[in-house]
N, C-alpha and C positions, 0 to 999 in steps of 0.2 A: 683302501687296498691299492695300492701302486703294483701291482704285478703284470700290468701291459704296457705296452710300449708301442708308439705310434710306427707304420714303415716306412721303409728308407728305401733305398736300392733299387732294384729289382722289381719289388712287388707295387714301390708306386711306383715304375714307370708300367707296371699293369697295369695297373688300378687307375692312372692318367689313361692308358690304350681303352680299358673298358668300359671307361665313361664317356669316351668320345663317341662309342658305340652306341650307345644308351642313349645319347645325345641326340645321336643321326636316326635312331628307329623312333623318335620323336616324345622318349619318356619325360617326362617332367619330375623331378626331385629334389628335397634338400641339399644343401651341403653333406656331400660323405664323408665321414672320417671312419676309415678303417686302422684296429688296431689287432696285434699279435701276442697269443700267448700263451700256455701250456694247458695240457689235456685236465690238470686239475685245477689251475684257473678258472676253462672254459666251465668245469662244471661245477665250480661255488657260483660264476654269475648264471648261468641258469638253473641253481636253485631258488636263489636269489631272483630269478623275473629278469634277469639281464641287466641288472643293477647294481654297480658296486661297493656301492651303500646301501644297507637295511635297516629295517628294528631289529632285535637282538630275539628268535624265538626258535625254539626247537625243530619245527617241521622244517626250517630253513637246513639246518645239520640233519635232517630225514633223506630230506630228497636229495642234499649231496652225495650222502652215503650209498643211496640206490644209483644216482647213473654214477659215483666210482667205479663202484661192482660190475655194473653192466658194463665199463669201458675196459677193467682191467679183466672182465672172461669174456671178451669180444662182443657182447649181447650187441649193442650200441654204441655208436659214436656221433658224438656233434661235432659239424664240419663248421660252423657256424653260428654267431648268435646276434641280431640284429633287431636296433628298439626305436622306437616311434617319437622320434625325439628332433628335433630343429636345431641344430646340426645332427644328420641319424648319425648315429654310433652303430658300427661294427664290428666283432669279434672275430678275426681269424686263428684257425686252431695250427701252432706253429709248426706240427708236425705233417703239415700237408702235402703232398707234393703239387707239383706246378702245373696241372691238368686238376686236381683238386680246388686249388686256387683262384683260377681263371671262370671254374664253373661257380662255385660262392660269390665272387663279386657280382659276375654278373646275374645273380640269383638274388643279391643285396639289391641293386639296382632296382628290378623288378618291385619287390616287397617296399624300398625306398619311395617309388613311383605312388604305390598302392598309399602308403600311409597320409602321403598329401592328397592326393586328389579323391579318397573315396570320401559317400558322403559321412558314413560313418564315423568316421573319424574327425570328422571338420570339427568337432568343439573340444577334443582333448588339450590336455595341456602339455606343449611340446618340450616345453622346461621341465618336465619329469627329474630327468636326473638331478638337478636340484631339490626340489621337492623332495621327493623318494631318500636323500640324505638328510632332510629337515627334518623328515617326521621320524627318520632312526634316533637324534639327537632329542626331538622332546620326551619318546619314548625312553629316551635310557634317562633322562630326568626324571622325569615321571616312578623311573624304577628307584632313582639313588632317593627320592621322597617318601614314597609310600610300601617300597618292599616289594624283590623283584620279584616275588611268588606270588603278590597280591597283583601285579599288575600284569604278570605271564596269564594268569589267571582268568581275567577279565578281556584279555585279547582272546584266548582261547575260546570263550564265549561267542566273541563278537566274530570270529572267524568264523564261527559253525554255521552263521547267518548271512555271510560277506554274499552267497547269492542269490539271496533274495532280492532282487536288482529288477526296477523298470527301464528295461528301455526307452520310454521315452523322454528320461533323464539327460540323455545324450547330447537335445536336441536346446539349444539356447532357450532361458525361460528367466524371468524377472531373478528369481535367485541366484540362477548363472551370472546373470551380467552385472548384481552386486558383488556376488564372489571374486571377479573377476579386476572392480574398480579396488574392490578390498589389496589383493594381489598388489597390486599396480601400488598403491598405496605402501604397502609393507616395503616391496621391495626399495622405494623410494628411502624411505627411513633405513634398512639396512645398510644403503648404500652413502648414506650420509654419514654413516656410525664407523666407518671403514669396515660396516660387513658382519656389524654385533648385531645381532638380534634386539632391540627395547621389546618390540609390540608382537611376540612370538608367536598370537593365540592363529590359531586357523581359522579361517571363515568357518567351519560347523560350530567351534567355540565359540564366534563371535554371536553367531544364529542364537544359540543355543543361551548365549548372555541376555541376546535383546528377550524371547520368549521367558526366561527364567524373571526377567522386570517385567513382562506383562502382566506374568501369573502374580507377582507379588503384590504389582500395584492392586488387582483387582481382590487378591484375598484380603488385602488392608482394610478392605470396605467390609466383610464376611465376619459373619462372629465365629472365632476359634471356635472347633470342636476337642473338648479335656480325650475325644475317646475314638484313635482314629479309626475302630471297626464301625462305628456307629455312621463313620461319613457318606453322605450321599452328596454324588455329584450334581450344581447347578444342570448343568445340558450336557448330553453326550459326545464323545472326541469321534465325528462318527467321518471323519477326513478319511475315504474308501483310496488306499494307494498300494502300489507293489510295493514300492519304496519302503521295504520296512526300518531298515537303518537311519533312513532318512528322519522316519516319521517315528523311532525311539530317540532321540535327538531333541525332538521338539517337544514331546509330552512324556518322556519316561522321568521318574523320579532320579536323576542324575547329579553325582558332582560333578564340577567344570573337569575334574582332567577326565573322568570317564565318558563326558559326552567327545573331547577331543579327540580318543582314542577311537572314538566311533565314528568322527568327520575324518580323523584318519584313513583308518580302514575303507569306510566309503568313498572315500576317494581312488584311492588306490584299486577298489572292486570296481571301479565306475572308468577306472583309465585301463583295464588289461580289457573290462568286455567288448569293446569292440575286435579286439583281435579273437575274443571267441567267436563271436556271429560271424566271424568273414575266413574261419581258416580254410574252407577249403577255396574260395575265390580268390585269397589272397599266396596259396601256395599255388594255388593253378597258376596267377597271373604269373608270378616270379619263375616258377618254372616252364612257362611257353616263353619267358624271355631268355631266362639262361640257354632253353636250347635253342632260339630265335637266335641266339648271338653268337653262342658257341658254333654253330654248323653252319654259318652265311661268315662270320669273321673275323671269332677268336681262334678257332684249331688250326693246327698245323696237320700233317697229312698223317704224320709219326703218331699222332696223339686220340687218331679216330675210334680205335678198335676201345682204347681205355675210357671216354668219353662214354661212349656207345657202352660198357661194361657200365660203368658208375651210375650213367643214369638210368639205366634197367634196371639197377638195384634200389632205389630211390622210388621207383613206378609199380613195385611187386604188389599185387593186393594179395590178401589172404580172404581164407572164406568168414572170419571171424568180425573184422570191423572192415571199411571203406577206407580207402589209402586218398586222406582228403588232395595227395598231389596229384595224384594221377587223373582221379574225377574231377579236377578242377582244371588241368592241361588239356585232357579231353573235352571239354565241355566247351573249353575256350576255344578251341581247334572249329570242333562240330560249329560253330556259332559262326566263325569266321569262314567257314565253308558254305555253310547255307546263307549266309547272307553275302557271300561272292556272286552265287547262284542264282541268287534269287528264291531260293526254297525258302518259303514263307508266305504268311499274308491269306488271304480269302480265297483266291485263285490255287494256289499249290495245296492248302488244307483241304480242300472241296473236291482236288482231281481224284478220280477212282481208278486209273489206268496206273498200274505199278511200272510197268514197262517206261509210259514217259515221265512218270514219278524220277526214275533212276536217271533218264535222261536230261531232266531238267535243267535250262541252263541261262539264264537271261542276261550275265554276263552282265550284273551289276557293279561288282567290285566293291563294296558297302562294305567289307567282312570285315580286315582293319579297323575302319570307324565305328564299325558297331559294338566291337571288342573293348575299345575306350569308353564307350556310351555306359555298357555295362561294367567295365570296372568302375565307373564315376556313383552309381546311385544303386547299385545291389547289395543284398547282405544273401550270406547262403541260404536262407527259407526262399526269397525271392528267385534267387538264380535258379536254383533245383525247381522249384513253382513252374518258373516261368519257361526255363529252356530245355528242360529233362524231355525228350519222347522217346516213344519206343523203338526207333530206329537207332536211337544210342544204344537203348539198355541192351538191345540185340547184338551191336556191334562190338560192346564190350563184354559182352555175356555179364551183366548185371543179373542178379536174382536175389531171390529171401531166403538162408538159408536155418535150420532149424533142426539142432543137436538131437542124434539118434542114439537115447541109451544102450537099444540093444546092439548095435553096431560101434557106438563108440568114437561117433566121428559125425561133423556137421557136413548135411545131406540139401542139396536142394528140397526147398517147400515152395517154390513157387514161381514160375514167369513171366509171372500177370504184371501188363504197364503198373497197372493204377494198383494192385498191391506193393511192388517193388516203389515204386515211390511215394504210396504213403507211407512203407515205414521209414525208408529217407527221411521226408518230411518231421515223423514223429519223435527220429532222434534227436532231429537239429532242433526242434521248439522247445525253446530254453533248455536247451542243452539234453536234451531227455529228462529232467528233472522236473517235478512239480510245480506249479506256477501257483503262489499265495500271495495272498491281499490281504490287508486289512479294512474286516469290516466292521470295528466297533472300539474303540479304546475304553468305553463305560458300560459293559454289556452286563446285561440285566439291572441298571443303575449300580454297580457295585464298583467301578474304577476295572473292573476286569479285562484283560485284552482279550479280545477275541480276532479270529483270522481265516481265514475264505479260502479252500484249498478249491481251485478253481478245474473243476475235474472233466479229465477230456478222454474216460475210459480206464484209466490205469489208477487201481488203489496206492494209496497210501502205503510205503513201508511201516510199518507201525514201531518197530523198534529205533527208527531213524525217528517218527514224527513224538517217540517219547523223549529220547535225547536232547533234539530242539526243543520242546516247550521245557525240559528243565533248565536249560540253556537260557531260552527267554525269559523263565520266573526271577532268574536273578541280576535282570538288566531293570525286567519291568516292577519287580519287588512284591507282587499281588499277584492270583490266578491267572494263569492264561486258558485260553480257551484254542481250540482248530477246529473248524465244522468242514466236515469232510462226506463223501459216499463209498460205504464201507462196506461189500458183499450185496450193493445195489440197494441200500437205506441210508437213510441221513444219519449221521450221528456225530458227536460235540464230544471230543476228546478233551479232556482236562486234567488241568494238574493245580493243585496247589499248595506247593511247596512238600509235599507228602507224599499221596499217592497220585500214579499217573491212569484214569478209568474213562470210559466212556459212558455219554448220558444223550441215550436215548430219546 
């Protein structure tokens, strides 16, 4: 997709003005390349993940479709779209104007800062956009082989599961840093070839080859069974992990391009989640920089009243969901306030006099430093954990609100600290979604998968956890099993292949 064009003019001698700025408030970032280009542009690559190369699959033409709509009945506009990549790439939407402009750059900057240095992010792979066009090219192989319906197909499967995701996959482990020499490896060969691919497979492939010779060499040794209901397995696959993509890769009855479409997919699930765990820390950060820079030494005097409009509009919360920019701006703010002050520590927690409470002042100066400390090693469960009190949630009128049929409109339920922030808390763990594990790949000795819905209060959708397990019978090719707490009793949801019931 050639439809951007780098800038010229004008807007780099901004984008040189902005990054001097950035420079000078002490941010640390990649290389930026910012590029420009039209409102439907902007919104194939953010259907696309910010990418301008994909696989080839319908929800990608879904989500275009929805923010067209929304840009051409005003719902919505993207000013901006900016990726996690070594040199970052940045999208400016062409139609901006020059107070517009000034404010995304320096908003890129920010978000640019955030992607290097948090820890989060420390083991992704910054060659994305490479990548990200590699794996559209084996996938459309993969189709012009075995039939794009068959292979739309089986990605649709394997997306329904993309987040079932451990975090602590993130984090460097014997696998990673074979993946990684793997990499190194490939790219060396392609670059020998003038750029041909020879050795295409992906490191889950290559995973996925060595365990497919393990299992073979050891069945070698086994007497066939003529009857494969009758099999019972040696010992149990009883490897307990979130990683469920990871860990159908390794033991599911798979052909090579189907496990590739699954180190695919998991890859690509495993390179956007950090930017789910950190959005609101990461829109906060960017936007206490954008207006850090914008009102100390981007604007002009002409440009205040529009500035001061755009970014009110930008901060608006609604009483429905938490506007992750604003809580995250705020938060940043509060954090670099109190720890200017001194408000913190054993001494300020312990005082009971509200009067010196307000007056507090010990003329630390810390707040700055502490602001980096915490964008370097938080993700938002942490940050909300650790820096939320109630003199925020009072200052921003934070509360828990809780839809009134008979009126018809969502009503305060509550102003309690420690309600108001555990359900914070409860949205941002793992996304508000369900957290599953597997605990049994041979359960009841039968080859059956079985999976551990790891319950912290909130049932099961049922009609969602029928989906998935049909979903998973035809990756795993046998029963699947969910043990779940269903109306405050245990019960083992299954499917196999037929009907989807519960067994008590």
């Amino acid at each position: 997709m050639n439809r951007t064009k780098p800038i010229t003019g004008e807007l780099l001698a901004l984008k040189n003005e902005i990054e001097g700025y950035a420079i000078d408030a002490g941010l640390d970032f990649f290389p930026q390349i910012f590029e420009v280009c039209d409102y439907d542009t902007i919104n194939i690559l953010a259907a696309q993940g910010g990418f301008p190369s994909r696989y080839p699959h319908w929800k990608f033409g879904m989500d275009y479709d929805q923010l067209s709509k929304g840009y051409t009945y005003g719902l919505q506009k993207i000013y901006e779209m900016v990726i996690n990549t070594n040199p970052c790439y940045a999208y400016l939407l062409q139609a901006n104007n020059w107070v517009d402009q000034k404010i995304v750059m320096a908003h890129v900057y920010g978000h640019n800062d955030f992607f290097k240095n948090n820890a989060w992010f420390s083991q992704t792979n910054r060659k994305m956009m490479d990548v990200m066009a590699n794996h559209g090219t084996k996938i459309r192989r993969y189709m012009e082989r075995y039939g794009y319906d068959t292979v739309e197909n089986f990605v649709d499967k394997v997306l329904s599961l993309e987040n079932l995701l451990d975090i602590n996959e993130l984090f460097e482990t014997s696998a990673l840093k074979r993946h990684r020499v793997e990499q190194t490896e490939q790219q060396k060969v392609e670059n020998e070839d003038d750029g041909y691919l020879i050795d295409d497979r992906s490191a889950a492939l290559k995973s996925f080859m060595r365990t497919k010779a393990r299992i073979n060499k050891r069945d070698s040794t086994d007497v066939r069974r003529e009857n494969e209901d009758d099999f019972t397995a040696e010992k149990p696959l009883t490897t307990r992990t979130k990683d469920i993509l990871g860990y159908l890769i390794q033991y599911a009855p798979l052909e090579e391009w189907q496990a590739d479409i699954i180190g695919i997919l998991r890859e690509e699930a495993y390179y956007f989640l950090p930017q789910r765990m950190t959005k609101i820390m990461n829109e906060g950060w960017a936007s206490y920089w954008h207006s850090n820079i914008m009102t100390t030494k981007a604007l002009e005097s002409s440009e205040i009243i529009e500035f001061a409009d755009k970014h009110a509009g930008v901060m608006a919360m609604s009483r429905q969901n938490i506007n992750p920019y604003k809580v995250g701006i705020e938060l940043m703010r509060d954090i670099e306030y109190r720890w200017n002050r001194g408000m913190f520590g054993k001494e300020y927690n312990e005082c009971t006099d509200m009067k010196e409470k307000l007056r507090w002042n010990k003329e630390l100066n810390q707040g700055r430093a502490k602001i980096f400390e915490v964008r370097k090693s938080h993700n938002d469960i942490s940050f909300i954990d650790e820096f939320l009190t109630p003199d925020f949630c009072e200052r921003q009128q934070l509360f828990t609100y809780k839809y009134n049929p008979r009126t018809g409109r969502f009503e305060i339920d509550s102003k309690d600290f420690l309600a108001i922030k555990q359900k914070l808390l409860s949205q941002l763990t793992n996304f508000g979604q369900p957290i599953i594990e597997v605990e049994d790949g041979n359960y009841m000795n039968r080859k059956e998968l079985l999976l551990n819905h790891v319950h912290y209060g909130v049932d099961l959708d049922v009609n969602f956890a029928n989906e998935t397990l049909r979903n998973l019978y035809v990756i795993w090719r046998r029963p699947v099993n969910l043990k779940t707490k269903y109306e405050d009793k245990e019960v083992v949801f299954h499917f196999d292949g037929k009907e989807f019931k519960p067994q008590h």
